[in-house]
Chimera marker file (.cmm) of the C-alpha trace (Angstrom):
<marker_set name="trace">
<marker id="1" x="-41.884" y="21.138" z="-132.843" r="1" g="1" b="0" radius="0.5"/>
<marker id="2" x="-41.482" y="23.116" z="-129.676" r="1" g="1" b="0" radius="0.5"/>
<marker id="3" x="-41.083" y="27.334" z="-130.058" r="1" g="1" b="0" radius="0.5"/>
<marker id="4" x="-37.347" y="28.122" z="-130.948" r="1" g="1" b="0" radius="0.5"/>
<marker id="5" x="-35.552" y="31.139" z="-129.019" r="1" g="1" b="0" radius="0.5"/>
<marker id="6" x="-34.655" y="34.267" z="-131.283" r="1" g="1" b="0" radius="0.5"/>
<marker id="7" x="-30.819" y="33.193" z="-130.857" r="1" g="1" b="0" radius="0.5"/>
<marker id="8" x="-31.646" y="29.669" z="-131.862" r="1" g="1" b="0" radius="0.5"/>
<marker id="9" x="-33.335" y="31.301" z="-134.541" r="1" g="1" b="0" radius="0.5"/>
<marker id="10" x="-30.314" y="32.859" z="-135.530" r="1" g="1" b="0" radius="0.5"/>
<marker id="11" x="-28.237" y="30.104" z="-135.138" r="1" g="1" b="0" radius="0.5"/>
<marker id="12" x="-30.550" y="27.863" z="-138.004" r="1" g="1" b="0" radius="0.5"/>
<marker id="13" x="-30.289" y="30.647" z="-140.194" r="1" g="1" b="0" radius="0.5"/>
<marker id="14" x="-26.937" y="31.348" z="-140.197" r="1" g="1" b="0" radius="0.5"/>
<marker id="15" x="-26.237" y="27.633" z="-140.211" r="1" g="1" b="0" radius="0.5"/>
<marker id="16" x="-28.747" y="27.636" z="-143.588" r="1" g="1" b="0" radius="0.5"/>
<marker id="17" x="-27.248" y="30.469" z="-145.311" r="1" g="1" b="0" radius="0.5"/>
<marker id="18" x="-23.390" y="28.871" z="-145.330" r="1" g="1" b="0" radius="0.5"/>
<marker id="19" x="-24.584" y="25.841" z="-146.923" r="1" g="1" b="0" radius="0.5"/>
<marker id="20" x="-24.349" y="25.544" z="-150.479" r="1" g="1" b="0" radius="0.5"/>
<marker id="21" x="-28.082" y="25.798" z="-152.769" r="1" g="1" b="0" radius="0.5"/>
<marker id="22" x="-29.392" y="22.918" z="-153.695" r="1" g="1" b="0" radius="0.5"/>
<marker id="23" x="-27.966" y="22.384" z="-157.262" r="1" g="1" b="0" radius="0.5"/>
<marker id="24" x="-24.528" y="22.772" z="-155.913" r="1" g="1" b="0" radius="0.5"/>
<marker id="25" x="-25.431" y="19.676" z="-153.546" r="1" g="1" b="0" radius="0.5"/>
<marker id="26" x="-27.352" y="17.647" z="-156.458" r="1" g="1" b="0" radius="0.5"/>
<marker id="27" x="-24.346" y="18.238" z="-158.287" r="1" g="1" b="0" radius="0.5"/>
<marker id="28" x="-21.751" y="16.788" z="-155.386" r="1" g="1" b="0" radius="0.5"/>
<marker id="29" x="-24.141" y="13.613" z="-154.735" r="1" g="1" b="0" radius="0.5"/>
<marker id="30" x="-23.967" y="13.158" z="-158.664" r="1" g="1" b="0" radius="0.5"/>
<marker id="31" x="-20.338" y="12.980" z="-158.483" r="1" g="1" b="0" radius="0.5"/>
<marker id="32" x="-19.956" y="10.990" z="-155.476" r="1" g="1" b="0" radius="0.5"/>
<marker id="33" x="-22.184" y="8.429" z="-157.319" r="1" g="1" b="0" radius="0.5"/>
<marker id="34" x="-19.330" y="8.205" z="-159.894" r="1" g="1" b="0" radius="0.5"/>
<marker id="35" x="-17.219" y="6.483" z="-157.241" r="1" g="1" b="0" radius="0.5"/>
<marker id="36" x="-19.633" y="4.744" z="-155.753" r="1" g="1" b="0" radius="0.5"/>
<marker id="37" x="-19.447" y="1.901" z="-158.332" r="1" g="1" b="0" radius="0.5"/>
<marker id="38" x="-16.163" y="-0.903" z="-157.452" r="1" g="1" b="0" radius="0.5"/>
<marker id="39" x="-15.700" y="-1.161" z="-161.606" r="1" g="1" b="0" radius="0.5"/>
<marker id="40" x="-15.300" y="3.278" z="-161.966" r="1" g="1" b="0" radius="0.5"/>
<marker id="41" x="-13.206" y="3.395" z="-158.671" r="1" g="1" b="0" radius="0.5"/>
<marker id="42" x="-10.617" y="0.895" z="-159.824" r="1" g="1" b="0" radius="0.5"/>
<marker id="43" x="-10.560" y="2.587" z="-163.451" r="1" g="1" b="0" radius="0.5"/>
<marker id="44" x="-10.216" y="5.476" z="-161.266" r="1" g="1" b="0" radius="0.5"/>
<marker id="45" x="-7.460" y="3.589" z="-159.266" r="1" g="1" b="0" radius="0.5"/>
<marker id="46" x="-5.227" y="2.397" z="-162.609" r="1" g="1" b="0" radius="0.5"/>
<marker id="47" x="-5.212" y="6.527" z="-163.754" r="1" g="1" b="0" radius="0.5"/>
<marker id="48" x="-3.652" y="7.590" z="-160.457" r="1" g="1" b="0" radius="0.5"/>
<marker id="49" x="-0.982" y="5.465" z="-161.117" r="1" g="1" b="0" radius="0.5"/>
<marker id="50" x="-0.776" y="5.711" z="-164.972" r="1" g="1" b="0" radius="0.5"/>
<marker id="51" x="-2.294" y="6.967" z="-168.292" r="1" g="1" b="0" radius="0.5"/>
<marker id="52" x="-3.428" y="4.508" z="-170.326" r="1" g="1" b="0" radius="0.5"/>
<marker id="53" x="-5.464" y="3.012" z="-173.240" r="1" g="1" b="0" radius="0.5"/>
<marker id="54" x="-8.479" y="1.308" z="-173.269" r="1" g="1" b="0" radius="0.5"/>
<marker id="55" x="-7.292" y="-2.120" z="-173.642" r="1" g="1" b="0" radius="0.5"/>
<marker id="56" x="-4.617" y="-1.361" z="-171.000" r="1" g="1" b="0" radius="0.5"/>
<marker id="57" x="-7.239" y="-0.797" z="-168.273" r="1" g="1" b="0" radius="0.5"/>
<marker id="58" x="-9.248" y="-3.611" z="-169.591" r="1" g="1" b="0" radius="0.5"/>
<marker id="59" x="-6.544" y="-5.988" z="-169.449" r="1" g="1" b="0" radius="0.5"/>
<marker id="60" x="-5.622" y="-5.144" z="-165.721" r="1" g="1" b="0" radius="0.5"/>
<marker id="61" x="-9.391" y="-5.113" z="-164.354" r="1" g="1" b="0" radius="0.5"/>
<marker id="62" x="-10.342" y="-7.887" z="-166.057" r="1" g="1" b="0" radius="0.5"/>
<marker id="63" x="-13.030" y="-6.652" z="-168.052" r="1" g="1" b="0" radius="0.5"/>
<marker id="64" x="-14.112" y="-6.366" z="-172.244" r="1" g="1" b="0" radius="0.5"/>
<marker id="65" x="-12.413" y="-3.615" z="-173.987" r="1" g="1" b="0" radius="0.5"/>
<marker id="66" x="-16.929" y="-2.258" z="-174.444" r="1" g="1" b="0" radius="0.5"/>
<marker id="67" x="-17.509" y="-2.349" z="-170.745" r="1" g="1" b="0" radius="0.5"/>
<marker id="68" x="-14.474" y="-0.163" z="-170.315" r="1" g="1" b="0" radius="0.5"/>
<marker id="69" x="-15.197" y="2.142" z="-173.072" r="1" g="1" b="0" radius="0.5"/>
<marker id="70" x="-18.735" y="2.104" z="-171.252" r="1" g="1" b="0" radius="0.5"/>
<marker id="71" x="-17.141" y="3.200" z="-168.122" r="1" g="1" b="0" radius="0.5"/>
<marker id="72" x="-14.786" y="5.197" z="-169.089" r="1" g="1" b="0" radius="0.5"/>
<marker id="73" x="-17.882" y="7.386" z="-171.362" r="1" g="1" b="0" radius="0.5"/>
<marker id="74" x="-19.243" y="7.267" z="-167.762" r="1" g="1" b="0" radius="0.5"/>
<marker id="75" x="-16.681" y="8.937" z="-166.007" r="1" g="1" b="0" radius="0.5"/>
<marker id="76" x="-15.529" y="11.321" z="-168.983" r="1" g="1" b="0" radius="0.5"/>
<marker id="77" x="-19.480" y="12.609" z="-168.772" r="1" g="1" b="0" radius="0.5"/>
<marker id="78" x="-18.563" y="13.331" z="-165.192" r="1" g="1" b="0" radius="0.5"/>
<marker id="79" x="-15.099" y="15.412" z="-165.646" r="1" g="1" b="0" radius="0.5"/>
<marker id="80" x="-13.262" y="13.150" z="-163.957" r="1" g="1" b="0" radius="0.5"/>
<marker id="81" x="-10.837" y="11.773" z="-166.474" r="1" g="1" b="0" radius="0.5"/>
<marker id="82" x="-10.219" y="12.925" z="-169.927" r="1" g="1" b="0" radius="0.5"/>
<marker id="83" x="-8.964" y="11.064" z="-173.424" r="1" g="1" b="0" radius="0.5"/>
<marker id="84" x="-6.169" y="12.651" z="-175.479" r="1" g="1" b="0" radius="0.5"/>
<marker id="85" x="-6.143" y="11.321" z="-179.143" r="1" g="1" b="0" radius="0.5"/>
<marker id="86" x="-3.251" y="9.336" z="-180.131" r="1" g="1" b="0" radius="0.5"/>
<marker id="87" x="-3.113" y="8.230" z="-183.632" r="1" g="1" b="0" radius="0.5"/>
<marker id="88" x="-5.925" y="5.728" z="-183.904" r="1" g="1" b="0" radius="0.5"/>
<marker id="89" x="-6.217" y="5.484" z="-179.923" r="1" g="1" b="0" radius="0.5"/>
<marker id="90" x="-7.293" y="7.355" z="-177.154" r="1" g="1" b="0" radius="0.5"/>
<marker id="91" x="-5.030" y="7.917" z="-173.654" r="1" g="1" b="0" radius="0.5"/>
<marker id="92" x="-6.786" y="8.202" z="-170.886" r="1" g="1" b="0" radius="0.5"/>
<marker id="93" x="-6.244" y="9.914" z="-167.361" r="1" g="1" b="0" radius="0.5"/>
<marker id="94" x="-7.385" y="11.619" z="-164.313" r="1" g="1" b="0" radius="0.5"/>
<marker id="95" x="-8.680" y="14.924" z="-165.570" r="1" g="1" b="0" radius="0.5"/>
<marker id="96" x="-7.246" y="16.811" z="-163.361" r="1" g="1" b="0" radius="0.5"/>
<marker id="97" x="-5.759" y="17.044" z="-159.438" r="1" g="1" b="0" radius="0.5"/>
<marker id="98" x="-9.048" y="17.437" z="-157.463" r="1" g="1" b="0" radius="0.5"/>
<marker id="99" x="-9.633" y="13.918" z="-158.644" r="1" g="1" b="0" radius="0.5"/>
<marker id="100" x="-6.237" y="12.308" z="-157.217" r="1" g="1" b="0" radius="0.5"/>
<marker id="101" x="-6.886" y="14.407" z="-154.310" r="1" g="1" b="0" radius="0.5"/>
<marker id="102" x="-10.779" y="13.037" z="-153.671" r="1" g="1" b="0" radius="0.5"/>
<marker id="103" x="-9.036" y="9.579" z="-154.720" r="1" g="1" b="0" radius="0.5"/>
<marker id="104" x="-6.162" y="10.063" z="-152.721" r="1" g="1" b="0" radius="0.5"/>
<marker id="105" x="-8.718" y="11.358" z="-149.488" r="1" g="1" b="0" radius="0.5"/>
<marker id="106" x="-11.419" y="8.516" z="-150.109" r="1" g="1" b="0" radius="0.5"/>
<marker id="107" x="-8.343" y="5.595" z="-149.333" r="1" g="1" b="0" radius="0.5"/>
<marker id="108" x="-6.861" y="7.460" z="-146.482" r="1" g="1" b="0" radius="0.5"/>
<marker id="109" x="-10.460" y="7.019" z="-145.084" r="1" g="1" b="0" radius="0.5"/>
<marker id="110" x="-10.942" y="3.738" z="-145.794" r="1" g="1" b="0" radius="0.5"/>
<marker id="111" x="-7.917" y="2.493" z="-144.675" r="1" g="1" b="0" radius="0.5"/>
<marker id="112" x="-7.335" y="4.534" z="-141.855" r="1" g="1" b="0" radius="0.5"/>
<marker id="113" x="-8.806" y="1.794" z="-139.009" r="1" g="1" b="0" radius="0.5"/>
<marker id="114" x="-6.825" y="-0.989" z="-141.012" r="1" g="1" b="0" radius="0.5"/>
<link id1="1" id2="2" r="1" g="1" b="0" radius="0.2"/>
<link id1="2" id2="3" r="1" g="1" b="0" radius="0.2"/>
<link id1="3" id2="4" r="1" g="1" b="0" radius="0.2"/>
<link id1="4" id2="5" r="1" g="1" b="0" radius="0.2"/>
<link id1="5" id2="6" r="1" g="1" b="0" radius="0.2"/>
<link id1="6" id2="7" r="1" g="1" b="0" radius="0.2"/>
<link id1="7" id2="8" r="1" g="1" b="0" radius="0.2"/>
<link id1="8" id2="9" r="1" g="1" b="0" radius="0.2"/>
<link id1="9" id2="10" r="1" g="1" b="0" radius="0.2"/>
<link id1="10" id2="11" r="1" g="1" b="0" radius="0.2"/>
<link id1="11" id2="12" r="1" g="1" b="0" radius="0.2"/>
<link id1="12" id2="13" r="1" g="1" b="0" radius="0.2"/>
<link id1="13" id2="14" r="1" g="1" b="0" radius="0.2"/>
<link id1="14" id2="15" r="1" g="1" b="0" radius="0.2"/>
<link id1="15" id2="16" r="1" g="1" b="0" radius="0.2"/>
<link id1="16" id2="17" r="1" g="1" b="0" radius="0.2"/>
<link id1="17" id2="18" r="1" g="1" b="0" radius="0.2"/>
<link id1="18" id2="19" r="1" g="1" b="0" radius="0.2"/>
<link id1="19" id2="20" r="1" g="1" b="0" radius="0.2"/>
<link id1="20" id2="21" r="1" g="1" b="0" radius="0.2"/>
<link id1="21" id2="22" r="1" g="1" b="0" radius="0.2"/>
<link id1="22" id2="23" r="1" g="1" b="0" radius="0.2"/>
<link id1="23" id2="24" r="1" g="1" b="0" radius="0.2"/>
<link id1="24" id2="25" r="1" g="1" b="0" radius="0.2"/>
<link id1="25" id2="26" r="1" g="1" b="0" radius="0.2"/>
<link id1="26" id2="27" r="1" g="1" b="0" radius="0.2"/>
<link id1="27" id2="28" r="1" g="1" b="0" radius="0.2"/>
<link id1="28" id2="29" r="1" g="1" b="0" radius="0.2"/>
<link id1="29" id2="30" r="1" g="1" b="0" radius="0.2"/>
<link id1="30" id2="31" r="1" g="1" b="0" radius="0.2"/>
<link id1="31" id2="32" r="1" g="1" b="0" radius="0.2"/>
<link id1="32" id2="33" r="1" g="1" b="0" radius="0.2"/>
<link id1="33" id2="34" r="1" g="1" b="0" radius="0.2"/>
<link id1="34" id2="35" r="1" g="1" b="0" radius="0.2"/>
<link id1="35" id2="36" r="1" g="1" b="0" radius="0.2"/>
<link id1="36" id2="37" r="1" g="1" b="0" radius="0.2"/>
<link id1="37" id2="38" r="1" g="1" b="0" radius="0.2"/>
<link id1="38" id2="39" r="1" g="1" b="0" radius="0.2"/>
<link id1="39" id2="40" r="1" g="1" b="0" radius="0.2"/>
<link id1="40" id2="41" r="1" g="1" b="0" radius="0.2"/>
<link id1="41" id2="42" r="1" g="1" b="0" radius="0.2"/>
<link id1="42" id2="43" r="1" g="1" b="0" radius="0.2"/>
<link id1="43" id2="44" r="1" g="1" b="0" radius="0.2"/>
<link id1="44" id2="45" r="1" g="1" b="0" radius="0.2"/>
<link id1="45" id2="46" r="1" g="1" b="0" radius="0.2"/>
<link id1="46" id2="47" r="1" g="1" b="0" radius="0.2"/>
<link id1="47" id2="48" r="1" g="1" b="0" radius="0.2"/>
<link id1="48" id2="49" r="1" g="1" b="0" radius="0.2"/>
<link id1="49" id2="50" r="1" g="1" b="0" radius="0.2"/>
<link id1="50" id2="51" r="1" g="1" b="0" radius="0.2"/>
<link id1="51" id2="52" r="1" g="1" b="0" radius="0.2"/>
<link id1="52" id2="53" r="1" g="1" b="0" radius="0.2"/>
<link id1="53" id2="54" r="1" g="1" b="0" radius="0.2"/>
<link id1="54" id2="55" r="1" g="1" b="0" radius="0.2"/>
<link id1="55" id2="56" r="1" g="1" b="0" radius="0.2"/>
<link id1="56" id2="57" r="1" g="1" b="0" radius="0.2"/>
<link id1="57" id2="58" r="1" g="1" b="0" radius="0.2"/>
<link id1="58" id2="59" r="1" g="1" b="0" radius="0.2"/>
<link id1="59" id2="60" r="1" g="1" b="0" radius="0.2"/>
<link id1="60" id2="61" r="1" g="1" b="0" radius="0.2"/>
<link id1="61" id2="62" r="1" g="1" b="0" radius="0.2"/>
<link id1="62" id2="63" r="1" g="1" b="0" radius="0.2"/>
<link id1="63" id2="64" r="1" g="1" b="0" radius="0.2"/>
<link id1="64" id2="65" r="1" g="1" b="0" radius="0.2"/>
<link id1="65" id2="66" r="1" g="1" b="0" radius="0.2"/>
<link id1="66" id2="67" r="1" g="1" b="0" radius="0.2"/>
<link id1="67" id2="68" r="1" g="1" b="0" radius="0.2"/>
<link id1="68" id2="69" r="1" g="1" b="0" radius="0.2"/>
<link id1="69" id2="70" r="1" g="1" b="0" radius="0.2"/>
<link id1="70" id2="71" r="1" g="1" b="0" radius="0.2"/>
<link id1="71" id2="72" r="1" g="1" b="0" radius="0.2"/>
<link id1="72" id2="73" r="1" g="1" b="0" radius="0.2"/>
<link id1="73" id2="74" r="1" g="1" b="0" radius="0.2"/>
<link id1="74" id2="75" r="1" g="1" b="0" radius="0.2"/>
<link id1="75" id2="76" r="1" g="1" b="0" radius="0.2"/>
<link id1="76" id2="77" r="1" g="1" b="0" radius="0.2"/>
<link id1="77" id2="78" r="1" g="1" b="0" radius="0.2"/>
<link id1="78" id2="79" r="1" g="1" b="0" radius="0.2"/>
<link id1="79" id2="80" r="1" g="1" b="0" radius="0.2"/>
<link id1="80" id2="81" r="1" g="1" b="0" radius="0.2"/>
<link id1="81" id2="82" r="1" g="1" b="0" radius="0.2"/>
<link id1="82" id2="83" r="1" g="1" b="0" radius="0.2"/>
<link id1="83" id2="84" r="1" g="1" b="0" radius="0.2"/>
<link id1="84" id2="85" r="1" g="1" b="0" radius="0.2"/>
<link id1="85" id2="86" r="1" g="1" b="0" radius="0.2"/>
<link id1="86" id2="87" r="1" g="1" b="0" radius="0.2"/>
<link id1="87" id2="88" r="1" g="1" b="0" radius="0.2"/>
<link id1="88" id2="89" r="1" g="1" b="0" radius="0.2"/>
<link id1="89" id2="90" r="1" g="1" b="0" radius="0.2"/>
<link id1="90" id2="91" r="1" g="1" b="0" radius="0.2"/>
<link id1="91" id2="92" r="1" g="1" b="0" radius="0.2"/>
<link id1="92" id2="93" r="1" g="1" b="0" radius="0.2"/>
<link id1="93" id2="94" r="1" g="1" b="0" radius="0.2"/>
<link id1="94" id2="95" r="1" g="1" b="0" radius="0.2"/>
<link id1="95" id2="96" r="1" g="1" b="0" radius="0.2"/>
<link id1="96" id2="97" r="1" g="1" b="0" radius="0.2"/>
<link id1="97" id2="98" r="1" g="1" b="0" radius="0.2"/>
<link id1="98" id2="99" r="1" g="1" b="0" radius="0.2"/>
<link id1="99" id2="100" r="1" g="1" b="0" radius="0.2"/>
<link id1="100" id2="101" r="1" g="1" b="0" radius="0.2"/>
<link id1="101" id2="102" r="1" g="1" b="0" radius="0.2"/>
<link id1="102" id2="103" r="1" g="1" b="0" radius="0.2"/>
<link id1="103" id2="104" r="1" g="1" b="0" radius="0.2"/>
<link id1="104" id2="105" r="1" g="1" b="0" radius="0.2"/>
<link id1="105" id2="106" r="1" g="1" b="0" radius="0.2"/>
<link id1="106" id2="107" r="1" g="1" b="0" radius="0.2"/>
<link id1="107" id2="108" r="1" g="1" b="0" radius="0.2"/>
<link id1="108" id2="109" r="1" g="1" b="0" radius="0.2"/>
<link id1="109" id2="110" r="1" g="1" b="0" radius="0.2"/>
<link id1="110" id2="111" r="1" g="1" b="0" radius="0.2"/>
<link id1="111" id2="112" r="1" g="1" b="0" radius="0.2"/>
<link id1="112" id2="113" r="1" g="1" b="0" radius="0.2"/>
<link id1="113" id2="114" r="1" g="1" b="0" radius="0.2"/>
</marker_set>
């Protein structure tokens, strides 16, 4: 590596310092896994447009009521949707906004050469 000017010194430093530490960005890969599964993203998908039950989502993705629950344990671990108890079943949805918005954000990327 060749010898780096005082200003370019500067400029690595100051470039260093803004970034978050390294838990912070362990923490946002973990998350970014989350929707880095097809199954998780279209649970994800089905609570933007609706809360629902277990066997709901199961039902429109095509998969056993277990490998929802499964998922759904998954993404609950991760904050990013949330059960509310009602009578013998649970309701599920987003948790909160940041995760419409990241939802919302990740689609306007993917689609935006379409």
């Amino acid at each position: 590596m060749e010898p780096v000017t005082e200003k370019e010194k500067d400029a690595v430093e100051a470039i260093r310092s803004a970034l978050p530490d390294d838990d912070t960005l362990y923490e946002l890969a973990e998350l970014f896994k989350m929707f880095g599964d097809p199954t998780r993203a279209k649970i994800l998908g089905c609570l933007q447009v609706k809360d629902l039950y277990v066997g709901e989502i199961a039902q429109i993705v095509g998969m056993s009521v277990s490998a929802v629950s499964h998922q759904l344990r998954v993404l609950r671990g991760a904050k990013l949707v949330k059960g509310t108890k009602e009578g013998k079943e649970v309701k599920y949805s987003l948790d909160d906004d940041h995760v419409t918005k990241i939802m919302e954000y990740g689609l306007t990327h993917v689609n935006e050469d379409k």
